[in-house]
N, C-alpha and C positions, 0 to 999 in steps of 0.2 A: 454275650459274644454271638454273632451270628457265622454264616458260613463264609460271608465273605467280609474282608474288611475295608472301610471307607478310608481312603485315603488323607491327609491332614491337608492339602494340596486343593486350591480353589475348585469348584465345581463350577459349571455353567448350565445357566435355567435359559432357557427359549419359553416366550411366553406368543401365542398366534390368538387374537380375535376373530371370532365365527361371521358378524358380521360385517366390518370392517375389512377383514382381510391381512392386517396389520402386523407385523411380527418382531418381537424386541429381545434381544438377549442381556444378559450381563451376568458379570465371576457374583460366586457365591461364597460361603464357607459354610453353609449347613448340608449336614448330612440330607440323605435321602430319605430317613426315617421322619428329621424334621421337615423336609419338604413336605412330605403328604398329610404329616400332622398339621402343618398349616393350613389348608385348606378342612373344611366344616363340613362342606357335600361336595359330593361327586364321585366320579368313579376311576377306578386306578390301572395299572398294571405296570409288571417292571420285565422291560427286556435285557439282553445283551448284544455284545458284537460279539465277531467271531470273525478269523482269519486276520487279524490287526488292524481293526476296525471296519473291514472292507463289506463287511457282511452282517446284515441282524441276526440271530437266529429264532428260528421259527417265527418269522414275524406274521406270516398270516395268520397263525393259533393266536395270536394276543390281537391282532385286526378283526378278527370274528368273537372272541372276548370283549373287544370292546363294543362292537355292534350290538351283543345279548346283554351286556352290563347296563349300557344303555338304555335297553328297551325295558329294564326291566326295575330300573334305579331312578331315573332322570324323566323329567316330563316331554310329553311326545311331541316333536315336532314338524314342521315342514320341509327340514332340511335333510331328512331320509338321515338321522346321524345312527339311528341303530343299524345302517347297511353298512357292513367291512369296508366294500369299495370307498364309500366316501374317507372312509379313515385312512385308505390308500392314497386319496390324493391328498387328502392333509397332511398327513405324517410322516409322507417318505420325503418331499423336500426338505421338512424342518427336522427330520432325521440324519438326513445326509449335511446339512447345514453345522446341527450339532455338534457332530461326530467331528467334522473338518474342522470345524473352532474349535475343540477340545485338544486336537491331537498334539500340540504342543507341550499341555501340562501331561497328556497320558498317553504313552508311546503304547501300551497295550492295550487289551482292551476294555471297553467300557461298560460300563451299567445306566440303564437309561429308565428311569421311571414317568412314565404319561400320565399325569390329572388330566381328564376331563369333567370340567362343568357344563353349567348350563351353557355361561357365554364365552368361555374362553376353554382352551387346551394348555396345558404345561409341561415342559420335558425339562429333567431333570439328569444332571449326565455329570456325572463322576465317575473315578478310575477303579476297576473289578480286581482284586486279588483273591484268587481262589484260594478255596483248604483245601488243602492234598490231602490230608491223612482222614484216618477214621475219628468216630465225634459222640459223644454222650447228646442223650436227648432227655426230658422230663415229663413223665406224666403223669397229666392234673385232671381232674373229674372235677364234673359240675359246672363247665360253659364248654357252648359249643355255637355255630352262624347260625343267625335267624336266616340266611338266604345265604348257603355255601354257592349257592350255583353263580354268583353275582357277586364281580370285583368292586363292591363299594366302602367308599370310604370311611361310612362308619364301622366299621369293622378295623382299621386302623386304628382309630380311637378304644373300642374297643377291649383288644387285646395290648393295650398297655401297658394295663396290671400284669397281665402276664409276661411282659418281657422283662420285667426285672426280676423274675427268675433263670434269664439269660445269663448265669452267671460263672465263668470259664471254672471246669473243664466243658458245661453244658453249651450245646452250642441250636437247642432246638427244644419246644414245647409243642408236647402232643397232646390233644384235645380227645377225655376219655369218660366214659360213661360207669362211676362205679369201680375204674380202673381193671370191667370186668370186660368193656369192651372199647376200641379205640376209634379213632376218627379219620384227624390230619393233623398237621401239624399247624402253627398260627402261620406260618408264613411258607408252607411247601405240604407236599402229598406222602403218608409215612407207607410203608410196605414191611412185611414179615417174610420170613422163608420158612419151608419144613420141607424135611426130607418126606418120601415117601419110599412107604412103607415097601417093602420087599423089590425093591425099584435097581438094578444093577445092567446102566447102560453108560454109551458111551454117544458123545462129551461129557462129561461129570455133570454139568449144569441140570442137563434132562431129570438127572435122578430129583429134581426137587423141585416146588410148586410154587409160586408165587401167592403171599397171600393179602388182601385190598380190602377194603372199607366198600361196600358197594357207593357205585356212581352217583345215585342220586342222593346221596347222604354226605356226600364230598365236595370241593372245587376240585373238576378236575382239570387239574394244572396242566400247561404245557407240554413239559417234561414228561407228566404221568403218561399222556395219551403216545407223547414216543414213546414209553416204555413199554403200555401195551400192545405196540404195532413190532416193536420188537418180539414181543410174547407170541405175536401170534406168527409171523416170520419165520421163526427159530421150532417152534414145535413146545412153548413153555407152558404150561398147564396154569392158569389165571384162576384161582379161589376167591370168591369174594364173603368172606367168612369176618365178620369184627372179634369173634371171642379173643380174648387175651390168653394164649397159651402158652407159659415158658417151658412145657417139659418140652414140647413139639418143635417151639420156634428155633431155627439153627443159625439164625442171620437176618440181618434186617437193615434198611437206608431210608434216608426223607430224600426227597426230590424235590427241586425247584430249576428256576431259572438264573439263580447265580450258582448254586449248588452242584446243579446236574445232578449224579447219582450220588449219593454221599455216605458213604458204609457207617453203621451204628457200630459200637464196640460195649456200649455201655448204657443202659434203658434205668432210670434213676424214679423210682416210685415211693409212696407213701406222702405225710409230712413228717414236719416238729424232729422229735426222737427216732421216730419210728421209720426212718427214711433205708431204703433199701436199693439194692445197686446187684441188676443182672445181666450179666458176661452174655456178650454174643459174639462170635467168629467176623470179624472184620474181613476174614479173607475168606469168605462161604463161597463157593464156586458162581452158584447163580447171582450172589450182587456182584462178583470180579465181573463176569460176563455182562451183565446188564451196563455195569459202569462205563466199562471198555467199549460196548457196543455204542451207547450215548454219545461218547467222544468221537468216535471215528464216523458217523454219520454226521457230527456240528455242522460240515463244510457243506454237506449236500442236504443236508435240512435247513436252510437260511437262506437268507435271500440279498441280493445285494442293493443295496438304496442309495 
């Protein structure tokens, strides 16, 4: 199970040739997960709309993901595709195209996943249903990105095996070293909280520290990068600490872009027999605040196409 679900409801693929110019749609029924497993190479990322459909969000964070994915995945070429810009003019007509042919099967909003190859681009767009509530995650030691910093697509492939550990109440796999310390998750950025220590101020939130995976050891996701502009906004204390500590930790969420902030309730470790299952406060001050704050910037963090 992931955090959001794909609706049973035709999806529609827009496919655009690079040098051609060319652009062709038509209804699908494969998921998104199958979408990006079909293609072999190249490189990915998945946005949404926001505001009913009128607006991507953060779309420039994933136009500049794709200019660094590029440069750093794909062979280089003349057509400047590792610059954001160029992906601006690509993407926003065949985004706003999209969106407009979709809206009949999806009155709300959507999820849009971009393949980029070598000669062609793909958007994949089916209907977003969030999880509301709080979500168990799992973690496994012993794989982690040969290139976290870079959306490519073999890393889809990938972490495969690992999604059939995807299995409800789990709704997320955390990528962990030893289980002594952690990463990210296969498909989003995970965070921990702790209180600190002799700490009694007010908003609540303050009393406690946000704890991260350092940067360069991560993708850092969209989502994440609003949440540390939030952090640093609001006055929140940013740890970038991997240890695994349950006496400490008081709360904890994975972040993505269909996700958004999404509160852990339950962190499910070991294997076989030995499988173990520890309680966290779904309602920790600092993830209420971090969640709520994500939400209520959507409209003014996105863009309209």
């Amino acid at each position: 199970m992931s955090a959001t679900t794909e609706s049973s409801a035709e999806s529609l693929v827009v496919d655009y040739d690079y040098e051609t110019g060319s652009v062709k749609e038509h209804k699908t029924r494969m998921s998104a997960r199958d979408f990006m497993l079909s293609s072999e190479t190249g490189i990915y990322t998945a946005m949404r709309t926001v505001c009913g459909g009128e607006r991507v969000f953060l779309l420039d964070d994933h136009l500049q993901r794709l200019g660094n994915s590029h440069r750093m995945v794909l062979p280089k070429d003349m057509a400047r595709r590792d610059d954001p810009e160029y992906w601006r003019q690509v993407l926003c007509p065949l985004l706003r195209r999209g969106i407009d042919g979709f809206r009949a099967d999806c009155p709300g909003e959507a999820k849009i996943t971009v393949l980029a190859g070598a000669r062609e681009a793909r958007l994949h767009f089916t209907c977003l249903n969030t999880h509301e509530g709080a979500c168990w995650v799992r973690f496994v030691t012993g794989v982690k990105r040969n290139t976290p910093e870079a959306k490519d697509i073999q890393w889809v492939h990938a972490r495969e095996s690992l999604e059939q550990l995807l299995v409800p109440p789990v709704n997320e796999v955390v990528l962990t070293e030893g289980e002594q310390r952690f990463y990210e998750g296969i498909s989003s950025n995970f965070f921990a909280v702790r209180r600190i220590q002799n700490s009694d101020v007010r908003p609540e939130y303050l009393n406690y520290q946000l704890v991260s995976a350092p940067r360069d050891c991560v993708l850092l996701g969209t989502v994440m990068k609003l949440v540390l502009r939030i952090c640093d906004r609001d006055g929140i204390q940013v740890v970038y600490d991997q240890t695994v500590d349950w006496p400490r930790w008081t709360g904890a969420f994975v972040s993505s872009t269909s996700r958004w902030v999404l509160p852990i309730e339950s962190i499910v470790t070991g294997h076989g027999d030995s499988l173990q299952n520890h309680r966290l406060d779904a309602s920790d001050p600092l993830v209420v605040h971090l969640r709520e704050s994500v939400r209520n910037m959507a409209a003014e963090s996105s863009t309209k196409v």
